[in-house]
C-alpha positions in Angstrom: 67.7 173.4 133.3 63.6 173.1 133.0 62.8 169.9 131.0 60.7 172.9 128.8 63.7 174.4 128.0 65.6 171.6 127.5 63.0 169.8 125.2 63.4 173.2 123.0 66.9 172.5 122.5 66.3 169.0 121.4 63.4 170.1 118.9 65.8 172.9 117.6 68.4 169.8 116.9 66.0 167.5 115.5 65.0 170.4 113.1 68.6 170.4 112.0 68.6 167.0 111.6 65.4 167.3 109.2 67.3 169.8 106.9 70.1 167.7 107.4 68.5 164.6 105.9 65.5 166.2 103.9 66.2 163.8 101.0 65.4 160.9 102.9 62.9 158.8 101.5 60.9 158.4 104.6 61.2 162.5 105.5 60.1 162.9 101.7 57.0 160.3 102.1 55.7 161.7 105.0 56.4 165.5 104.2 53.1 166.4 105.4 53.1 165.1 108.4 55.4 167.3 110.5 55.1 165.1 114.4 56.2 161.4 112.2 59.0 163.8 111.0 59.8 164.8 114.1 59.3 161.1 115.8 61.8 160.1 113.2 64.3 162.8 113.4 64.8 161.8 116.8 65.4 158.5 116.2 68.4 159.8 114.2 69.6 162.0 116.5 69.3 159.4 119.2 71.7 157.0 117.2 74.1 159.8 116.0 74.3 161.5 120.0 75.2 158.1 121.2 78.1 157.4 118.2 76.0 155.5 116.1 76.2 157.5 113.0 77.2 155.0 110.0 74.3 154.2 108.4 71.2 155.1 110.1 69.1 154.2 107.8 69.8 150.6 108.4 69.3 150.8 111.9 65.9 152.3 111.6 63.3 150.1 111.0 60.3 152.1 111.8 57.6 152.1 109.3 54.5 150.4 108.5 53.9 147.6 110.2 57.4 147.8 112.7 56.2 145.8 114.8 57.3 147.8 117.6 60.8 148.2 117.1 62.0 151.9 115.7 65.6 150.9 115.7 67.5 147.5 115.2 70.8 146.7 114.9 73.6 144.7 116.3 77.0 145.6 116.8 80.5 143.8 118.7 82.3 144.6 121.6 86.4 144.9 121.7 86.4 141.0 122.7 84.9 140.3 119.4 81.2 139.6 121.1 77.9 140.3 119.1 75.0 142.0 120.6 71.6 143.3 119.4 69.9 145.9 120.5 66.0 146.7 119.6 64.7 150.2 120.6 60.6 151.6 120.6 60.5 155.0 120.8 57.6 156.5 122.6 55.8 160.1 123.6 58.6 162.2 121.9 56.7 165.6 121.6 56.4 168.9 123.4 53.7 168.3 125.3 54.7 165.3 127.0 57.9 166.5 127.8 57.1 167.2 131.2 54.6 164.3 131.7 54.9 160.9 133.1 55.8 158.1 130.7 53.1 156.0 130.1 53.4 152.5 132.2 50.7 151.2 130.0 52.9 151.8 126.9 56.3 150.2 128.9 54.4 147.1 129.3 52.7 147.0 126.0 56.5 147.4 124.7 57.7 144.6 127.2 54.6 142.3 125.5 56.2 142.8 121.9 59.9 142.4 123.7 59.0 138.9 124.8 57.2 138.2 121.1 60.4 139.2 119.3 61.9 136.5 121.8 60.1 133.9 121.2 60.1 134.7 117.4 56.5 135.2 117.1 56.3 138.7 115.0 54.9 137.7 112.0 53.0 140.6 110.8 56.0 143.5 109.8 57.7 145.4 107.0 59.9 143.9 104.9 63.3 145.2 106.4 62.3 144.6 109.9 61.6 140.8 109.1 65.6 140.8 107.9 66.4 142.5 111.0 64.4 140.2 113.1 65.5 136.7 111.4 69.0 138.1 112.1 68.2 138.5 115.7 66.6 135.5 116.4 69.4 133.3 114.8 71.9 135.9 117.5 69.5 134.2 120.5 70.2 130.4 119.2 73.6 130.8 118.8 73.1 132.0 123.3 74.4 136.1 121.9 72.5 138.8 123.9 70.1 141.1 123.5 69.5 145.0 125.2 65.8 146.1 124.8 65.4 149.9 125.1 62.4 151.5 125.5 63.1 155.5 124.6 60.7 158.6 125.7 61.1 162.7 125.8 58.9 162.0 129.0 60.0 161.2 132.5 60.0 158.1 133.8 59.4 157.3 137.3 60.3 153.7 138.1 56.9 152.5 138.1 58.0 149.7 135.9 60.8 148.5 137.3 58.9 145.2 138.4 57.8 144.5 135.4 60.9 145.3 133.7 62.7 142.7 136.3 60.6 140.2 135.4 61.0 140.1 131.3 65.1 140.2 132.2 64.5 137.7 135.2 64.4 134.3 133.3 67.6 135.0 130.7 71.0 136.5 131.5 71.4 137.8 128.0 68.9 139.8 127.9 68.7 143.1 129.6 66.0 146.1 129.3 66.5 149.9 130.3 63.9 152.7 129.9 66.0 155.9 129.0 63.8 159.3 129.2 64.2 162.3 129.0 66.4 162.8 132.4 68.9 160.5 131.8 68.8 162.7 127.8 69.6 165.5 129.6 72.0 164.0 132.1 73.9 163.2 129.6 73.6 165.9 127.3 74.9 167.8 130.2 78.1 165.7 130.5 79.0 165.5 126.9 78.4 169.8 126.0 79.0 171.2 129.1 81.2 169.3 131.4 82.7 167.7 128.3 83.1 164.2 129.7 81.5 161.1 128.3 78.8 159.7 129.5 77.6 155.6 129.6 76.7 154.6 126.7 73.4 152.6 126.2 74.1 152.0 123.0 77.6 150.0 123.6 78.5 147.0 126.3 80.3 147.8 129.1 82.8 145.9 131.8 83.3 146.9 135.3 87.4 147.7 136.1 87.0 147.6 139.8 85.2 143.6 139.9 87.0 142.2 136.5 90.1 140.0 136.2 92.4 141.8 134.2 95.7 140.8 132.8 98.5 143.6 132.0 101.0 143.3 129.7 104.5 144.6 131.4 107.9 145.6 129.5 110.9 143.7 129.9 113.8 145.3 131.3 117.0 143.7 129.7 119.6 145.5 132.0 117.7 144.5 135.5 116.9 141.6 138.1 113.4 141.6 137.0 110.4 143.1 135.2 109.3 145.2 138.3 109.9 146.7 141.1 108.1 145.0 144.4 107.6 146.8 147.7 106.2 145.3 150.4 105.7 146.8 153.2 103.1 148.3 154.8 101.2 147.6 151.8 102.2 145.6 148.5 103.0 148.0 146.0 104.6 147.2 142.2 106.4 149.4 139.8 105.8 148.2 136.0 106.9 149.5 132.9 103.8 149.9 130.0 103.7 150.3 126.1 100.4 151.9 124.8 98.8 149.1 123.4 98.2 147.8 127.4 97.0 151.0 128.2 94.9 151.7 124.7 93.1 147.9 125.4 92.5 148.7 128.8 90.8 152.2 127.7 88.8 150.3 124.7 87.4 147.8 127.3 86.5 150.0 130.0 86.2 153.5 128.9 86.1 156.2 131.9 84.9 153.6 134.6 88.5 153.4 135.2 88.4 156.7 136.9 85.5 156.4 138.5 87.2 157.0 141.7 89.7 159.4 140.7 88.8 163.6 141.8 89.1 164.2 137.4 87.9 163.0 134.6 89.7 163.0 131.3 89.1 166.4 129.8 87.8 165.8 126.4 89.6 168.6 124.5 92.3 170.3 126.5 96.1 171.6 125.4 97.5 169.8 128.1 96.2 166.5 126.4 97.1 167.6 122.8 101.1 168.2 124.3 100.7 164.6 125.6 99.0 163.2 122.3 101.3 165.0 120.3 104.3 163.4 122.2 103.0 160.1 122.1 102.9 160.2 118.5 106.1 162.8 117.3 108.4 161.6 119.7 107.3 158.5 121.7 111.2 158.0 122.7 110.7 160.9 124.7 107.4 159.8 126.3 108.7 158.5 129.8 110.9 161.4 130.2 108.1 163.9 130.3 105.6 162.0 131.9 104.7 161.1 135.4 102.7 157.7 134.6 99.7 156.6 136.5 98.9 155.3 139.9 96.6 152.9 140.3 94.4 150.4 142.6 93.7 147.0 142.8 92.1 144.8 145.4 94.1 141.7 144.2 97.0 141.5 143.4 98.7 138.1 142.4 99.8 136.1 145.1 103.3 135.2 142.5 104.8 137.3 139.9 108.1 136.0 138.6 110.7 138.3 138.1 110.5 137.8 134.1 106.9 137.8 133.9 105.6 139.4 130.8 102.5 139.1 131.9 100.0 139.0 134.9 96.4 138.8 135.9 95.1 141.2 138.7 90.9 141.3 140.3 89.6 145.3 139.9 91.6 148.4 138.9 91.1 151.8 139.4 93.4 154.6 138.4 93.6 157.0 140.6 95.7 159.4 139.1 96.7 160.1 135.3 93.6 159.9 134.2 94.7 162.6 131.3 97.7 160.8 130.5 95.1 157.4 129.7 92.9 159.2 127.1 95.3 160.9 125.6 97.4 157.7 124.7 93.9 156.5 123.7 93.2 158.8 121.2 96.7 158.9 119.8 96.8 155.6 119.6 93.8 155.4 117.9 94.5 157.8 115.4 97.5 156.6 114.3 98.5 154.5 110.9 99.8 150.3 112.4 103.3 151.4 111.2 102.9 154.1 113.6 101.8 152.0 116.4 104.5 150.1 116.0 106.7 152.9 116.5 105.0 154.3 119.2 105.3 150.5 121.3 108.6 150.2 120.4 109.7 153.7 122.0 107.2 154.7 124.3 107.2 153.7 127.8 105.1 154.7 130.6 105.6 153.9 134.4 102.6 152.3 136.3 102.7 152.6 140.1 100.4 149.5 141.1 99.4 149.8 144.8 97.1 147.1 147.1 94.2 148.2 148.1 94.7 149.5 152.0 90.8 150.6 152.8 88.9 153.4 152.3 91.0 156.1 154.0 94.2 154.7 152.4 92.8 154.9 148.9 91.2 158.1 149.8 94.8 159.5 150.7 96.7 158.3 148.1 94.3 159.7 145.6 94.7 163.0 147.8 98.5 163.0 147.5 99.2 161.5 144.1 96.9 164.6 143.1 98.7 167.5 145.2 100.4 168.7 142.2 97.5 170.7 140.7 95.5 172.4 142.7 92.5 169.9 144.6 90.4 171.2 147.0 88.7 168.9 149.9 85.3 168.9 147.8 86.6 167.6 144.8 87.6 164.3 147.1 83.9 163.9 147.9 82.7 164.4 144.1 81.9 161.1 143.5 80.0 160.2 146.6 76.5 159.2 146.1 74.7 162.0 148.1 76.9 164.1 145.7 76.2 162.5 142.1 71.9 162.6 143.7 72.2 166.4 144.7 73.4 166.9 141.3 71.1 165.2 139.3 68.3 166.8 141.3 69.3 170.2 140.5 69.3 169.5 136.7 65.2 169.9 137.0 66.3 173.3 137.5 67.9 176.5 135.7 70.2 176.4 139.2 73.4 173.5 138.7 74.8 172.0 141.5 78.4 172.0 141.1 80.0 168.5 143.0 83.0 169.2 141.7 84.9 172.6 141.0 85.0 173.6 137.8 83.6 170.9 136.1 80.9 172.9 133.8 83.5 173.8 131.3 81.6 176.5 129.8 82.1 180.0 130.5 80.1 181.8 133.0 78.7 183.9 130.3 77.2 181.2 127.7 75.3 179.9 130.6 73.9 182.6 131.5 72.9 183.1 128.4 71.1 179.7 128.6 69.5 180.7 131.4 72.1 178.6 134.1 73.2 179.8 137.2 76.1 177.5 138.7 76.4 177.3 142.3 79.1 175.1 144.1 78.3 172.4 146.8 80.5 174.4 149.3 78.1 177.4 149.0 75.0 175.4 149.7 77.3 173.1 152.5 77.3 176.9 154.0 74.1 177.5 153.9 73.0 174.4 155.1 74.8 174.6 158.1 74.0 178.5 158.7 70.1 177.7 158.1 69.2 173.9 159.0 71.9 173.6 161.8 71.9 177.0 163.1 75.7 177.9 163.0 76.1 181.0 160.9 79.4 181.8 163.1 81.0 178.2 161.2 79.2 179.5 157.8 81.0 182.8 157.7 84.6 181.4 159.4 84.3 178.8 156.1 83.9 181.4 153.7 85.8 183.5 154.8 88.0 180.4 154.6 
């Protein structure tokens, strides 16, 4: 997709926004003036496309005299943890859309970062001085601040050393530049592969380098809470309720598929069947499931047999990646007397293996998947070469698909977007029949 095109169907959202919200008393005071409007509009859309759609008009500081902060707000993590986050939003018109973001403007924004650290802004509207005081009682009290600097423009990295050195000297705050590529990434993921992307807007924990501690059934009528192989790599069976797995989804999101060959589909009937059993007839739950497989690099070196409880180093589920979100969003949806139900009666196995390298993982995620359909490519999805051939291709109306089927969208609407998708095995063929002269291997694989 052309960052032209894509800008257009940004501005045709932001114009929705405007009729959305034309009653708001800054869209009514500057009426006139159609590119604040705009500037504005995005600033909405930014918060409500990332989830942050309960009271804008809190968030949004940007006025006379902002000070260089368009958006303000803090918000808390599943552990209970407080964080701010402080967004300038620069350059968002047409015809930078295809420019370079200005590094003057990233450092001047880093300058007013560091005088919002130190407390220093003096000179700003009334509601950004509430926002502010707020904030710099967060930094006493050692909470952490994200810095976001926001533009319809591409950046190029050209700040990145100046960027390291404002987040150098304090580990609780971090900056990020998010323009229009990383927009449209994401866009991307979210309408037309359906999938979720990072937030920037919410704190995130890494699955495969975290200590995490599960919470395992008992089993009344057995010698112990598990079952333990051991041989020729350390393996558990465990029995799980859906709070363990819901917390586990709350705190890590989809990073705990990261190497799995799916992600969770976000609307699907084969989910809906699984939410609906989780919640109708959780009793009935481990009958119709298979469970989930899963990695760890550590597992603990002593697990008594009535343990309730136990603390593992990384995790990656390799396979029931559907089954995860689906308890998820049931689990989410549903009334506490309905949770209670639901961890009372539903049960769901959890095949915990050791980590035995690369090409044991890479098997076990090959044959814990044979059920459905997987094809060799969509083990090499998540490769970096991959995930950068993809991205590249987004500059254009041509998609590089990593993995098959992943643009959820029929052939038809993209076309009609002007999108042609094009899998990685048909350009692996002509790769190899153009760059490495070996048309013979092309055809054989197509014909394949």
């Amino acid at each position: 997709m052309l960052t032209k095109d894509f800008y257009q169907i940004i501005d045709q959202e932001l114009i929705n926004i405007l009729e959305k919200y034309e009653t708001d008393a800054y869209l009514q005071k500057h009426k006139a003036q159609s590119a604040q409007q705009k500037s504005y509009a995005f600033l909405i859309w930014f918060l409500e496309f990332y989830g942050k759609t309960r009271n804008y008009a809190d968030y949004i500081t940007d006025a006379e005299n902002d000070g260089s902060c368009d958006i303000v707000f803090d918000s808390f993590d599943n552990q209970g943890n407080k964080k701010f986050y402080v967004v300038q939003s620069k350059w968002c018109n047409e015809k930078n859309a295809e420019k370079e973001a200005d590094n003057d403007e990233i450092k001047k924004a880093l300058s007013d970062f560091e005088t919002i650290l130190r407390g220093s802004k003096k000179k700003v509207n009334d509601k950004l001085k509430v926002k502010l005081d707020e904030l710099d009682q967060h930094l006493k009290s050692n909470g952490e601040v994200k810095f976001i600097f926001l533009s319809l423009s591409n950046y190029l990295g050209k700040s990145d050393d100046n960027i390291r050195g404002f987040t150098n000297h304090d580990d609780n705050i971090s900056c990020e530049v998010i323009d229009i590529n990383r927009i449209k990434s994401d866009y991307i993921d979210r309408k037309f592969k359906e999938i979720t992307p990072i937030n920037p807007l919410e704190s995130y924990f890494n699955p495969e380098e975290s200590k995490i501690t599960l919470h395992i059934e008992r089993l009344e009528q057995a010698t112990g809470n598990f079952i333990k192989l051991e041989k020729p790599f350390e393996a558990y069976v465990f029995l799980l309720r859906p709070k363990t797995i819901f917390d586990l989804f709350e705190k890590y999101g989809f990073a705990l598929f990261y190497k799995n060959v799916r992600n969770p589909l976000l609307e699907s009937q084969f989910n809906e069947d699984i939410e609906k059993t989780a919640l109708d007839n959780p009793s009935f739950f481990w009958y119709y499931n298979n469970g989930l497989t899963a990695i760890t690099y550590l597992l603990p070196k002593k697990l008594g047999k009535s343990a309730l409880s136990f603390e593992l180093t990384g995790l990656q589920i390799i396979n029931g990646a559907q089954t995860v979100y689906s308890i998820y969003k049931a689990y989410k949806s549903a009334s506490a007397v309905k949770r209670e139900q639901m961890d009372s009666e539903a049960l769901v196995t959890l095949r915990l293996l050791k980590s035995g390298g690369k090409d044991f993982d890479l098997n076990v995620t090959r044959f814990t998947n044979s059920q459905n359909p997987i094809n060799d490519r969509d083990f090499c999805a998540n490769d970096d070469v991959q995930i950068r051939l993809q991205q590249a291709f987004y500059q254009t109306n041509i998609w590089y698909e990593k993995r098959r089927g992943e643009f959820r969208q029929d052939a038809e609407f993209l076309k009609n977007i002007g999108i042609q998708v094009i899998s990685n095995t048909v350009f692996a063929n002509v790769y190899l029949a153009y760059q490495l002269q070996d048309p013979i291997s092309a055809i054989k694989n197509y014909q394949y």
